[in-house]
Jmol script that loads the backbone (N, CA, C; Angstrom):
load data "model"
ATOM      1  N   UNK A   1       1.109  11.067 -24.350  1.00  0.00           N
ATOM      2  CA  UNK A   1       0.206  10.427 -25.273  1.00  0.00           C
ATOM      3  C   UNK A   1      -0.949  11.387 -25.535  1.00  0.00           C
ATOM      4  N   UNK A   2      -1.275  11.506 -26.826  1.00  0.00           N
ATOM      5  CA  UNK A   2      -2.836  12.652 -26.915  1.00  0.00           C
ATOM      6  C   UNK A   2      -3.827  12.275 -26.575  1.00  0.00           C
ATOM      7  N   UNK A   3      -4.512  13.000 -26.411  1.00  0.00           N
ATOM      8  CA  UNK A   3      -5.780  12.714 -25.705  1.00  0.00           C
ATOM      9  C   UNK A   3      -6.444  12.070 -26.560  1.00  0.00           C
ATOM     10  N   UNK A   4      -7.260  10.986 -26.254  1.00  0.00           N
ATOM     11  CA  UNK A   4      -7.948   9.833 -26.973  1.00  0.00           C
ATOM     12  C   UNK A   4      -7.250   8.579 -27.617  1.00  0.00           C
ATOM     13  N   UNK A   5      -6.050   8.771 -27.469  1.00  0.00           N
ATOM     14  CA  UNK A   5      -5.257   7.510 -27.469  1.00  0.00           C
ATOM     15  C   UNK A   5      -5.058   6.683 -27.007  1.00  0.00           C
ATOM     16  N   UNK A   6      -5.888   5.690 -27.440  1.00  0.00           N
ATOM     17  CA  UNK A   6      -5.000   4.033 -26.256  1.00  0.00           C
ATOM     18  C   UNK A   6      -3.795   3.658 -26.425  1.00  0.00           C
ATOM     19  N   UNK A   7      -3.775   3.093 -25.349  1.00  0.00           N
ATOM     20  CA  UNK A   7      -2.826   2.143 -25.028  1.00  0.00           C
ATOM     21  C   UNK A   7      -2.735   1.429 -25.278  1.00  0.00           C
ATOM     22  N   UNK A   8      -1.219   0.605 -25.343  1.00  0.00           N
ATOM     23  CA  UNK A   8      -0.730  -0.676 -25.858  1.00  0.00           C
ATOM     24  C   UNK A   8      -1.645  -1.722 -24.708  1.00  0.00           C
ATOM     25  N   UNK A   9      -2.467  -2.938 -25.359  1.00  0.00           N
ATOM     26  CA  UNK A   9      -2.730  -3.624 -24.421  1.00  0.00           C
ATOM     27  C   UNK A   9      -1.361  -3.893 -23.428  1.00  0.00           C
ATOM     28  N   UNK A  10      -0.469  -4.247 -23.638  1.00  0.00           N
ATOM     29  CA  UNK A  10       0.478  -4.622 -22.560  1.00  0.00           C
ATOM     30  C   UNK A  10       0.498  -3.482 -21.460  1.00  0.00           C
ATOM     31  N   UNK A  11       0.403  -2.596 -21.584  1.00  0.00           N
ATOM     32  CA  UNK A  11       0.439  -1.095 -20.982  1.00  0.00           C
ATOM     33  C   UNK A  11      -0.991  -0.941 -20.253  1.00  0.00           C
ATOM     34  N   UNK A  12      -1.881  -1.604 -20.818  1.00  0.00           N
ATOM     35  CA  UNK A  12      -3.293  -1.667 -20.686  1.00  0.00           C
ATOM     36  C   UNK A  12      -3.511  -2.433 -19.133  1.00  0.00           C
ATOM     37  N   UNK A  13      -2.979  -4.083 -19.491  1.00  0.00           N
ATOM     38  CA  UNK A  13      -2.778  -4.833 -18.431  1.00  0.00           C
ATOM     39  C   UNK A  13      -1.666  -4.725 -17.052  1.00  0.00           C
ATOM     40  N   UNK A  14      -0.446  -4.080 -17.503  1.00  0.00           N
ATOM     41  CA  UNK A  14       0.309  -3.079 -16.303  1.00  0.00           C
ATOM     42  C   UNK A  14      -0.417  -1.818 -15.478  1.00  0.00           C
ATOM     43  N   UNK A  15      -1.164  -1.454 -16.176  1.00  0.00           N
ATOM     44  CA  UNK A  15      -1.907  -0.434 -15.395  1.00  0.00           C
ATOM     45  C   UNK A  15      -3.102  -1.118 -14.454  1.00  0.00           C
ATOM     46  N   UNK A  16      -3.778  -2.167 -15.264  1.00  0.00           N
ATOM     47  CA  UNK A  16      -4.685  -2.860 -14.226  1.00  0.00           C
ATOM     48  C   UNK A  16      -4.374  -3.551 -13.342  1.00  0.00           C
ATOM     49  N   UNK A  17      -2.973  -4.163 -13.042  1.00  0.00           N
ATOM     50  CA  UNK A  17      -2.711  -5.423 -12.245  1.00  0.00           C
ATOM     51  C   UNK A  17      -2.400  -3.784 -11.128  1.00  0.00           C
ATOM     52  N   UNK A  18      -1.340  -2.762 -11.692  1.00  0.00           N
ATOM     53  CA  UNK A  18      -0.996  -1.817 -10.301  1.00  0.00           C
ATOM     54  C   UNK A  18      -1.881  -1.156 -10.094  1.00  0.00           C
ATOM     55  N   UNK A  19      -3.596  -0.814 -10.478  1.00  0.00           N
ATOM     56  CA  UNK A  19      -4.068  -0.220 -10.136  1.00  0.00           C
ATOM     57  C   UNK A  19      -5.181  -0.983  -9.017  1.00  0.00           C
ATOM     58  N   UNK A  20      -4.901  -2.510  -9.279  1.00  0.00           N
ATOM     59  CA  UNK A  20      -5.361  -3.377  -8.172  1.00  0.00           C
ATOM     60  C   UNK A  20      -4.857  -3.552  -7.018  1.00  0.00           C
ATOM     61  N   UNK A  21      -3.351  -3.746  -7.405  1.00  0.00           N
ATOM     62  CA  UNK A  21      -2.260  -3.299  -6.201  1.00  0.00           C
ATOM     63  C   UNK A  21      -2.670  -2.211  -5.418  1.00  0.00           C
ATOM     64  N   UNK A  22      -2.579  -1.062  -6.404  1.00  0.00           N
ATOM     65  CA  UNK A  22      -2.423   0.257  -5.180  1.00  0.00           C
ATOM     66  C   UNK A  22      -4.204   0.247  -4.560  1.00  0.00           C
ATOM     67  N   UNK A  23      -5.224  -0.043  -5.160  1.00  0.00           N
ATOM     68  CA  UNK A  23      -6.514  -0.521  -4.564  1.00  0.00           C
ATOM     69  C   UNK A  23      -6.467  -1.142  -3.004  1.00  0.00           C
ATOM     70  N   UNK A  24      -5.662  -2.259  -3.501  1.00  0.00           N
ATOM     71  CA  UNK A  24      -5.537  -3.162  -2.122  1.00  0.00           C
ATOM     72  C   UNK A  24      -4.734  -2.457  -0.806  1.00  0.00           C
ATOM     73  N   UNK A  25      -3.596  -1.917  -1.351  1.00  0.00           N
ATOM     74  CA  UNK A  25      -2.279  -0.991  -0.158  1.00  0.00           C
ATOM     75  C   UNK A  25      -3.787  -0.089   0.190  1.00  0.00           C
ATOM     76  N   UNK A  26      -4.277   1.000  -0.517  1.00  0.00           N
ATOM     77  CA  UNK A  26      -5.001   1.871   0.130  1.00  0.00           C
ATOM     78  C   UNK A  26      -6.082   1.694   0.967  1.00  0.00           C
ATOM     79  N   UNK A  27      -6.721   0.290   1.070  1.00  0.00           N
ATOM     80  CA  UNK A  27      -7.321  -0.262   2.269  1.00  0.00           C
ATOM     81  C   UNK A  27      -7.216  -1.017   3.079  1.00  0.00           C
ATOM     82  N   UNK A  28      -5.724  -1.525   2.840  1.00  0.00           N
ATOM     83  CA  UNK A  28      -5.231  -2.511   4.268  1.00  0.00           C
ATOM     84  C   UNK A  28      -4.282  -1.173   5.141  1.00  0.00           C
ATOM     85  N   UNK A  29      -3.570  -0.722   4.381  1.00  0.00           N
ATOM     86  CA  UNK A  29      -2.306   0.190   5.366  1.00  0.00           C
ATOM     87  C   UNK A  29      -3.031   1.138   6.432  1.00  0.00           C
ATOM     88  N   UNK A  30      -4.579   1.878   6.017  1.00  0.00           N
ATOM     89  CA  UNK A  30      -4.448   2.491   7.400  1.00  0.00           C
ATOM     90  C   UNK A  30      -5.748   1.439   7.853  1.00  0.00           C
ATOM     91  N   UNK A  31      -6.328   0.288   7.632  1.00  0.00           N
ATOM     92  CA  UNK A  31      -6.916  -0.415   8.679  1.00  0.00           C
ATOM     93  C   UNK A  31      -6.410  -1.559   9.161  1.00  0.00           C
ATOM     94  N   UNK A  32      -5.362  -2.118   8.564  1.00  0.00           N
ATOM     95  CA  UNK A  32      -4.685  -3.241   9.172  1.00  0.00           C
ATOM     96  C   UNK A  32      -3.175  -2.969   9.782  1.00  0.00           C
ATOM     97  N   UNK A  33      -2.219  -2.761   8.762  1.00  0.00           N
ATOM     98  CA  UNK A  33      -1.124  -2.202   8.512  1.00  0.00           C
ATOM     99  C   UNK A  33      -1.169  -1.150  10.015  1.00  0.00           C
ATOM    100  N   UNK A  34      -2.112  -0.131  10.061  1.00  0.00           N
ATOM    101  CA  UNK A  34      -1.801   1.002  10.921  1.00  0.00           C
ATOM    102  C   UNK A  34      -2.319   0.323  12.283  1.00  0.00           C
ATOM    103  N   UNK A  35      -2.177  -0.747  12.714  1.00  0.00           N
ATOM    104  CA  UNK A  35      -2.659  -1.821  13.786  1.00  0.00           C
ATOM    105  C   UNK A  35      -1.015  -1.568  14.268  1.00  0.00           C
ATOM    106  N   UNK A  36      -0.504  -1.629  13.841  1.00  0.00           N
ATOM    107  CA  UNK A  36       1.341  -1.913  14.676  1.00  0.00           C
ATOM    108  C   UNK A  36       1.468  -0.727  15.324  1.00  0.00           C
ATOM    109  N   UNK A  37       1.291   0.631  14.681  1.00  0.00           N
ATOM    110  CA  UNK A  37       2.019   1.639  15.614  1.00  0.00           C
ATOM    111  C   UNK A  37       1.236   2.418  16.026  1.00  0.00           C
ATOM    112  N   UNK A  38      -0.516   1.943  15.834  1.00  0.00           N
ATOM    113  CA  UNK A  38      -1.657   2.954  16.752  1.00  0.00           C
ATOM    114  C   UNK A  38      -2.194   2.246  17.740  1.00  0.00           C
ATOM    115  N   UNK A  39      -2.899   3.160  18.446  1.00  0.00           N
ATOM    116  CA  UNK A  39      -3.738   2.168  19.461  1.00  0.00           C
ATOM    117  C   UNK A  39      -4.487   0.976  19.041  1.00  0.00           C
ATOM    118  N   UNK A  40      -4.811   0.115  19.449  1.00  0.00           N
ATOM    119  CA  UNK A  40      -6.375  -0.866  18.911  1.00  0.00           C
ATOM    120  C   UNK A  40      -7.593   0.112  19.119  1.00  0.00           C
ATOM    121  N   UNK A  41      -7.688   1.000  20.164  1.00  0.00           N
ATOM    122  CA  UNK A  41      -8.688   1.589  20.356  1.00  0.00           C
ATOM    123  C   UNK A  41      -8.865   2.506  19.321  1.00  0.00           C
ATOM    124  N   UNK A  42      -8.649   2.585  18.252  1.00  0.00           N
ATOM    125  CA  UNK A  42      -8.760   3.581  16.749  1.00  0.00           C
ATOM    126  C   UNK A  42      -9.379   2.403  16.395  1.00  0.00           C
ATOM    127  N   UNK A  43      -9.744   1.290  16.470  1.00  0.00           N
ATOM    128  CA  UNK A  43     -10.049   0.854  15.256  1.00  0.00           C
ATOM    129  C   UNK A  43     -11.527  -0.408  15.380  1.00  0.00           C
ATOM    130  N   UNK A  44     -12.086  -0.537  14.293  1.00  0.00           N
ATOM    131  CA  UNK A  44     -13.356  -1.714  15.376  1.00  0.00           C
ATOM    132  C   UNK A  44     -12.815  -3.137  15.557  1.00  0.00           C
ATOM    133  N   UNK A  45     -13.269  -3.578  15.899  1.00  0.00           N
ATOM    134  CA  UNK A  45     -12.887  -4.937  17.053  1.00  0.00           C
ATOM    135  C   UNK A  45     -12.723  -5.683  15.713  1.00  0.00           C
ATOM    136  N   UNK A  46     -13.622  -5.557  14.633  1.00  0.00           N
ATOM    137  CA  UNK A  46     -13.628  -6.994  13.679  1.00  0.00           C
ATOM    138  C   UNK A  46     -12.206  -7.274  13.320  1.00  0.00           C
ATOM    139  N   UNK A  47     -11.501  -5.585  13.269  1.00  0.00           N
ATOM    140  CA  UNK A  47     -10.404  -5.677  12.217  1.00  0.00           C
ATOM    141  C   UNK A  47      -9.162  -5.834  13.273  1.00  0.00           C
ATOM    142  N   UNK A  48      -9.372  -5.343  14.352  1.00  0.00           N
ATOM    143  CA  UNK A  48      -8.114  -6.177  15.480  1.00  0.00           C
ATOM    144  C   UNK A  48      -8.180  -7.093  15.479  1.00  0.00           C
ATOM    145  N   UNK A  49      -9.390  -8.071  15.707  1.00  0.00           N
ATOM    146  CA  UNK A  49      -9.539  -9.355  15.508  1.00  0.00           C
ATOM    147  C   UNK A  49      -8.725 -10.170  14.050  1.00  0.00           C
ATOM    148  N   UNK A  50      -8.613  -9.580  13.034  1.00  0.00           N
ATOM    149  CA  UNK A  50      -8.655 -10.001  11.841  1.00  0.00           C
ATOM    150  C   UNK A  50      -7.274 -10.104  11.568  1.00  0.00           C
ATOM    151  N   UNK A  51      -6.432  -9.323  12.336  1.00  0.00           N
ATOM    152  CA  UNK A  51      -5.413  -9.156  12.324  1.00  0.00           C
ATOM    153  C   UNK A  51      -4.352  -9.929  13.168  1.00  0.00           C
ATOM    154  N   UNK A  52      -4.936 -10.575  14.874  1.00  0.00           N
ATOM    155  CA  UNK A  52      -4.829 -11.051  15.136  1.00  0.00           C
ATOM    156  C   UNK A  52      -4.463 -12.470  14.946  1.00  0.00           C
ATOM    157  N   UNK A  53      -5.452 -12.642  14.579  1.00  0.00           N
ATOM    158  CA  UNK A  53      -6.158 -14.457  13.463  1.00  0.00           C
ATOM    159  C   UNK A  53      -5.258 -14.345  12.533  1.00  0.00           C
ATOM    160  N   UNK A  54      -4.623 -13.457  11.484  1.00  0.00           N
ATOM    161  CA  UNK A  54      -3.253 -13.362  10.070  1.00  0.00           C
ATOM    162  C   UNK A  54      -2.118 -13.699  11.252  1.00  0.00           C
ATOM    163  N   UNK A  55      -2.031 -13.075  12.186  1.00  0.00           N
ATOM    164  CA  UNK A  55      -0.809 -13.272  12.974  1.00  0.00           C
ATOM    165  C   UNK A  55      -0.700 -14.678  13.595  1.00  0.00           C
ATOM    166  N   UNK A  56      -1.716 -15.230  14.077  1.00  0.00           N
ATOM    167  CA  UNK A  56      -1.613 -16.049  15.367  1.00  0.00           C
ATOM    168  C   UNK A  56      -1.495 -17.318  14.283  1.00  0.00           C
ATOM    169  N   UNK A  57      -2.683 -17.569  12.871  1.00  0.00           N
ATOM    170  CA  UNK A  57      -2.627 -18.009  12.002  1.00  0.00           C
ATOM    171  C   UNK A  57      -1.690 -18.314  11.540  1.00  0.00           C
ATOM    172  N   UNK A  58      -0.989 -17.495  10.803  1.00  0.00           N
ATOM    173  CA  UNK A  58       0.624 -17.782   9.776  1.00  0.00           C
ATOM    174  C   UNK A  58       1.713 -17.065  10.451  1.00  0.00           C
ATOM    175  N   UNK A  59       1.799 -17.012  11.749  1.00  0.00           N
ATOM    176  CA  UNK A  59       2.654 -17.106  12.533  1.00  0.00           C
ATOM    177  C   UNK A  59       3.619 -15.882  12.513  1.00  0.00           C
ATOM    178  N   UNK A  60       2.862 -14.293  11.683  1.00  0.00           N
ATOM    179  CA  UNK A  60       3.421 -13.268  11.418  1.00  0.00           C
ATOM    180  C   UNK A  60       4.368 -12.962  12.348  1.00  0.00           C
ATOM    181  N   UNK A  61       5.619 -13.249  13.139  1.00  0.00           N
ATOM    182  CA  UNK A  61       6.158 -12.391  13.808  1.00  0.00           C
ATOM    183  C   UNK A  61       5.925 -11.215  13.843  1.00  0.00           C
ATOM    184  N   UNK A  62       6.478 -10.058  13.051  1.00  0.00           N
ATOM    185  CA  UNK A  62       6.372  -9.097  12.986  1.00  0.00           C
ATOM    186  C   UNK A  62       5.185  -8.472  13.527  1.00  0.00           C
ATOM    187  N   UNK A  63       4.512  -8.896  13.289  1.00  0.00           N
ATOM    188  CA  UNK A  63       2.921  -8.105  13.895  1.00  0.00           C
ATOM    189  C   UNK A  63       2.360  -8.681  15.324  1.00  0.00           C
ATOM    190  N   UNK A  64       3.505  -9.892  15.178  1.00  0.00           N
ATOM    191  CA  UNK A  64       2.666 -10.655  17.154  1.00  0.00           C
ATOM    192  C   UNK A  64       4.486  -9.462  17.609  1.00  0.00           C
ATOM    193  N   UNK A  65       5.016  -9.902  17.615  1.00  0.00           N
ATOM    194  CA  UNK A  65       6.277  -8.770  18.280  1.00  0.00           C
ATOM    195  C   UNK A  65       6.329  -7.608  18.307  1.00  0.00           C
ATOM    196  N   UNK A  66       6.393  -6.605  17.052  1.00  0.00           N
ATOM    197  CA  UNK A  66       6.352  -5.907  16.828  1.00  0.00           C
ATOM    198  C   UNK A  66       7.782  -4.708  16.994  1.00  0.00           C
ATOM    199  N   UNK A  67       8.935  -5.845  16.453  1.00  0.00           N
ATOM    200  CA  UNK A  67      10.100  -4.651  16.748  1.00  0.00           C
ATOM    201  C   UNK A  67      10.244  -3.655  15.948  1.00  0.00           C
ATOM    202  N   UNK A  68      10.908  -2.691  16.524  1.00  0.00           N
ATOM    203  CA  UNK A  68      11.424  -1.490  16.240  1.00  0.00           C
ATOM    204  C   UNK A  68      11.472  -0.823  14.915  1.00  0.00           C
ATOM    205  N   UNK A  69      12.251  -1.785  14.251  1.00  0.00           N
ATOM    206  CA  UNK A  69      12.483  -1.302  12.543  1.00  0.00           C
ATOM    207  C   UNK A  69      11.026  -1.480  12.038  1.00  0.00           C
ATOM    208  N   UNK A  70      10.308  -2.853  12.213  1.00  0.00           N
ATOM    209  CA  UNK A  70       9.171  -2.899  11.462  1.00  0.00           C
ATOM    210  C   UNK A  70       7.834  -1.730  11.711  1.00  0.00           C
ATOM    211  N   UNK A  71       8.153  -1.209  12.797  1.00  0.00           N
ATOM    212  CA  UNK A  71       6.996  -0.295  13.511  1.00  0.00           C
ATOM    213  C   UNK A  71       7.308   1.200  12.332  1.00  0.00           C
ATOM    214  N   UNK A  72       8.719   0.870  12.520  1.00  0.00           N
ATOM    215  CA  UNK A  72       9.340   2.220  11.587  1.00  0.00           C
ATOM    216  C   UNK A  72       9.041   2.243  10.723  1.00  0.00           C
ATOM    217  N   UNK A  73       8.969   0.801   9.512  1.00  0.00           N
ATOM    218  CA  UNK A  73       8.592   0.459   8.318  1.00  0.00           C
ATOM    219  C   UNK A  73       7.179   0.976   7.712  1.00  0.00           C
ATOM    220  N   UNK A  74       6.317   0.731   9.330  1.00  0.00           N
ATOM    221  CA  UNK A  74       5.088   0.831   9.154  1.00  0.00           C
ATOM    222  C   UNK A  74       4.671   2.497   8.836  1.00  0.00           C
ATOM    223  N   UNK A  75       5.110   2.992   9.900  1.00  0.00           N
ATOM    224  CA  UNK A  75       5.153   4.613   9.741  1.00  0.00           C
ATOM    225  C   UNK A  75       6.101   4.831   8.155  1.00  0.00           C
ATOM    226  N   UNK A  76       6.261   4.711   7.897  1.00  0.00           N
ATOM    227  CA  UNK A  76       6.917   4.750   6.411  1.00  0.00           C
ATOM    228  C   UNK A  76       5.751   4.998   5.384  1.00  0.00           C
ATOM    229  N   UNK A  77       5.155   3.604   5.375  1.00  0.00           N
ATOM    230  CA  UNK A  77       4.044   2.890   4.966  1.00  0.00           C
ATOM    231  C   UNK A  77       2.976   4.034   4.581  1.00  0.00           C
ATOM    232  N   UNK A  78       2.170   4.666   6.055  1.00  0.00           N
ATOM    233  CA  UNK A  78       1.548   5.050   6.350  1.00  0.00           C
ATOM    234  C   UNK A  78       1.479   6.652   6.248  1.00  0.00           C
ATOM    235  N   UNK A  79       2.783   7.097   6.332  1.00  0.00           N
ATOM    236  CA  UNK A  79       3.273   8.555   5.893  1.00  0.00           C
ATOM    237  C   UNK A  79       3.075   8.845   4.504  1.00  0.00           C
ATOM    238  N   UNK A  80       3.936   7.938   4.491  1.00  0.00           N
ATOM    239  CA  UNK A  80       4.910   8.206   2.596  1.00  0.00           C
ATOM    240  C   UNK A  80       4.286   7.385   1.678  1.00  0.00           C
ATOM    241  N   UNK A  81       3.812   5.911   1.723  1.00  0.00           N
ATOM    242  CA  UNK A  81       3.625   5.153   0.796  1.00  0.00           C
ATOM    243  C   UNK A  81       2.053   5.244   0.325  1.00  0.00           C
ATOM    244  N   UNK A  82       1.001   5.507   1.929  1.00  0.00           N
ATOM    245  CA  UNK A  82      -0.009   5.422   1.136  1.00  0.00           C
ATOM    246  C   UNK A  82      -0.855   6.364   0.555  1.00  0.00           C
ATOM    247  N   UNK A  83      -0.322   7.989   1.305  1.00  0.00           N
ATOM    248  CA  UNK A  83      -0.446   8.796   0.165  1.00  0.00           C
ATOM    249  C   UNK A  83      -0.082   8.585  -1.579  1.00  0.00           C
ATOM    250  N   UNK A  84       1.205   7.870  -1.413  1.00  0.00           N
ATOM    251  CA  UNK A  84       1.594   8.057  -2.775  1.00  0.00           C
ATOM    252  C   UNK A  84       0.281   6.622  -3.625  1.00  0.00           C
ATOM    253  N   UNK A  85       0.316   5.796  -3.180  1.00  0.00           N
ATOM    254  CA  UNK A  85      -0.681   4.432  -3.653  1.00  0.00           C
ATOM    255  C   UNK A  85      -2.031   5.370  -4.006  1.00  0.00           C
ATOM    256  N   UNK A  86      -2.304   6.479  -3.136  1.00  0.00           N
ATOM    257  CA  UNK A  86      -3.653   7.518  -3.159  1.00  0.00           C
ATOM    258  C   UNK A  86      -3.489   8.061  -4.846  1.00  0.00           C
ATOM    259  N   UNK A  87      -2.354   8.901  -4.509  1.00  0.00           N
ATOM    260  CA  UNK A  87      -2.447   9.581  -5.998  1.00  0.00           C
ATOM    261  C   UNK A  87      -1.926   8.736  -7.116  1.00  0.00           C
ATOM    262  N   UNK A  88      -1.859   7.510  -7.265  1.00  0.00           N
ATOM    263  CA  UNK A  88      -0.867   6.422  -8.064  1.00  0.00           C
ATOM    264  C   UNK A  88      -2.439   5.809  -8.699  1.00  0.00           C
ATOM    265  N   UNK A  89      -3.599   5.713  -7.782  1.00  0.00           N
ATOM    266  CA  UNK A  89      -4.932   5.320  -8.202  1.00  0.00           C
ATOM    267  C   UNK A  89      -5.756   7.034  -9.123  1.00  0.00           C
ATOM    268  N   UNK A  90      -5.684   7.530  -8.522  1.00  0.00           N
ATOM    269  CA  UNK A  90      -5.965   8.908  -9.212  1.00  0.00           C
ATOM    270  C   UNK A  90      -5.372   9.100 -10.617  1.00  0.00           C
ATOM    271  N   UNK A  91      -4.044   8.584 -10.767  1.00  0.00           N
ATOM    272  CA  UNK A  91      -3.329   8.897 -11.741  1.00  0.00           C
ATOM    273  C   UNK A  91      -3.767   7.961 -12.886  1.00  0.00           C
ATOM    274  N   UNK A  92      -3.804   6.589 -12.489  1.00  0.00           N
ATOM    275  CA  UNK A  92      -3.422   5.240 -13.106  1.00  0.00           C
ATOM    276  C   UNK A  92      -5.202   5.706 -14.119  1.00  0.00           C
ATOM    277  N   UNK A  93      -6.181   5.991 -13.060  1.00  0.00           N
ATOM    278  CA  UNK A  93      -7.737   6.405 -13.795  1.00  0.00           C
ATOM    279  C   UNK A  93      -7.619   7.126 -14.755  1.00  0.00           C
ATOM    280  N   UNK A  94      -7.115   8.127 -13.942  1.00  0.00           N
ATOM    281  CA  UNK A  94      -7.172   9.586 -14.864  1.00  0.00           C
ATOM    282  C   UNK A  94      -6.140   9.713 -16.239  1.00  0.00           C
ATOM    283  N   UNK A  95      -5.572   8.662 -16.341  1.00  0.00           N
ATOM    284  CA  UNK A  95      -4.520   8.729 -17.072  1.00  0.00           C
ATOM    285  C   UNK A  95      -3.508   9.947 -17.653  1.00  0.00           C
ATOM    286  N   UNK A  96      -3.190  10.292 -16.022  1.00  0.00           N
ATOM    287  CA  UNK A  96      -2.025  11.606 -15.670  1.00  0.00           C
ATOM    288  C   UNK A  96      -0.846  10.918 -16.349  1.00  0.00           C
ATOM    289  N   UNK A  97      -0.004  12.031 -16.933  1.00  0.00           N
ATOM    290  CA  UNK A  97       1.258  12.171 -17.300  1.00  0.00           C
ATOM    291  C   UNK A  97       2.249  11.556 -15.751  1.00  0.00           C
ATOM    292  N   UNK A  98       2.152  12.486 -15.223  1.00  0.00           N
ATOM    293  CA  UNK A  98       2.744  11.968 -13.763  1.00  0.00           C
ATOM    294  C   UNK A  98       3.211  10.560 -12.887  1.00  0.00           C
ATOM    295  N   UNK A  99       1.687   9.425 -13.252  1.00  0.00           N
ATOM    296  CA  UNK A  99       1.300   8.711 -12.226  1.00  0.00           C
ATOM    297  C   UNK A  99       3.209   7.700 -12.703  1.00  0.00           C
ATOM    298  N   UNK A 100       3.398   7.390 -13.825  1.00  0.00           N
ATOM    299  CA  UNK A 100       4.368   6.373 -13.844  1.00  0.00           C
ATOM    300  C   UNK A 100       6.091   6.958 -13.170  1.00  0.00           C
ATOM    301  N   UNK A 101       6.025   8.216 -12.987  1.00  0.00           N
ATOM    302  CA  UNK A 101       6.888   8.723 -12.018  1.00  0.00           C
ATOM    303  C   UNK A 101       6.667   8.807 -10.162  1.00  0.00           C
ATOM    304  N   UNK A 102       5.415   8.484  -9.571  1.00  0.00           N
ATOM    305  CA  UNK A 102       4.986   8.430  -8.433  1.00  0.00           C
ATOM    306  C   UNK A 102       4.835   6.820  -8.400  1.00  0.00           C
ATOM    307  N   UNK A 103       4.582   6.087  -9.687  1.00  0.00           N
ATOM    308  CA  UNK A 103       5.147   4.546  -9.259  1.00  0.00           C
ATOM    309  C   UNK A 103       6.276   4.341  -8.962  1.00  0.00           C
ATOM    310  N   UNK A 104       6.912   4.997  -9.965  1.00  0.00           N
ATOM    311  CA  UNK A 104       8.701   4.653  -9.639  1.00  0.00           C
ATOM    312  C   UNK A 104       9.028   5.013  -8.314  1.00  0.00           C
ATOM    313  N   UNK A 105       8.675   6.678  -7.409  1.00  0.00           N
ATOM    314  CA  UNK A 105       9.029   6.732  -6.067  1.00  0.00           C
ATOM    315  C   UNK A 105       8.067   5.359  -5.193  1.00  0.00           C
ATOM    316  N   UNK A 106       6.988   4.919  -5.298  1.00  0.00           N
ATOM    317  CA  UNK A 106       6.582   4.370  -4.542  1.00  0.00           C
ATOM    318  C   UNK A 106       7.910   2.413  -4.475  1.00  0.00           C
ATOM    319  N   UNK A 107       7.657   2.537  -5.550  1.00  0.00           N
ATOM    320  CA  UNK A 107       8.272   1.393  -6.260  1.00  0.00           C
ATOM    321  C   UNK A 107       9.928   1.618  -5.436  1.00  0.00           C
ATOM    322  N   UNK A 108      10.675   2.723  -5.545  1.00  0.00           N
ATOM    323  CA  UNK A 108      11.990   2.585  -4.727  1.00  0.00           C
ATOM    324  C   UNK A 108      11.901   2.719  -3.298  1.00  0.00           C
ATOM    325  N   UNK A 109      11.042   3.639  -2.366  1.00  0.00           N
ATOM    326  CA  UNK A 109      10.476   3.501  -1.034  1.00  0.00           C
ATOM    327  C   UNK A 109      10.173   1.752  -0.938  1.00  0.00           C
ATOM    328  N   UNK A 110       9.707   1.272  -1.578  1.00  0.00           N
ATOM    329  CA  UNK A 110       9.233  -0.070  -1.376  1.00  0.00           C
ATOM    330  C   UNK A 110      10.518  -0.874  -1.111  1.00  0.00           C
ATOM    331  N   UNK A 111      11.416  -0.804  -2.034  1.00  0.00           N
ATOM    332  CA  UNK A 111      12.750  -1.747  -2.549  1.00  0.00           C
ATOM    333  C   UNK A 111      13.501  -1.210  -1.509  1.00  0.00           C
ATOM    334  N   UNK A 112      13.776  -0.238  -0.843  1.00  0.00           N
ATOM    335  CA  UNK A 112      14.707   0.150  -0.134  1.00  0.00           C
ATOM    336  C   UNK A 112      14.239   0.072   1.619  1.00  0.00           C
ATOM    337  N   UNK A 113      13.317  -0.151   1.934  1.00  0.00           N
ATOM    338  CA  UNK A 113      12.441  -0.580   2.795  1.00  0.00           C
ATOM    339  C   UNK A 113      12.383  -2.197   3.396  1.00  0.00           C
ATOM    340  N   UNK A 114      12.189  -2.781   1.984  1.00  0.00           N
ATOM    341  CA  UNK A 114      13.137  -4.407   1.985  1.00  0.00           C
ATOM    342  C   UNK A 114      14.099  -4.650   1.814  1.00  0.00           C
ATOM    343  N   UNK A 115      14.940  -4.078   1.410  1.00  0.00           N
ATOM    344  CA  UNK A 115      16.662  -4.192   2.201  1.00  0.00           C
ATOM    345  C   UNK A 115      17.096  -4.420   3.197  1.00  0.00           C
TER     346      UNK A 115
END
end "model"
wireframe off; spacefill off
backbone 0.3
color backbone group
């Protein structure tokens, strides 16, 4: 698209709902999210606590247990996904050529992850 061109509102409102999305992934995954496969001692008490209370609350298995695959999931998450959510907000602003190809990888890491 040339420079100074808008966007289709529809295109307008897809970019804002995922740029809220990837907003939200980039501040839960390494302070909540990264609760499964790091110490508690990385992190302050409010947000172990907080995490706790989501678990004990709505009865998260996954995060009161904590098996194997999901720990894996998490390191996934935390490797691969929230770098990419990093540059997916960079992109979505800056309105990079790029960013709707780093949705799509984030977008199949995601889908293949919930399988």
């Amino acid at each position: 698209m040339a420079a100074g061109a808008s966007l289709p509102l529809s295109l307008q409102i897809a970019d804002a709902i995922l740029l809220l999305f990837f907003l939200v992934i980039s501040i839960a995954a390494p302070l909540i999210d990264a609760q499964t496969c790091l110490p508690t001692r990385f992190f302050p008490q409010f947000l172990v606590d907080l995490k706790s209370w989501h678990a004990n609350e709505y009865g998260d298995f996954l995060m009161l247990e904590k098996p194997g695959f999901f720990v894996g999931l998490v390191w996934l998450e935390i490797v691969f996904q929230w770098p990419l959510a990093l540059a997916n907000i960079v992109g979505i602003i800056g309105r990079k050529s790029w960013y709707r190809t780093t949705c799509l990888i984030y977008g199949v890491s995601t889908s293949s992850g919930m399988i």
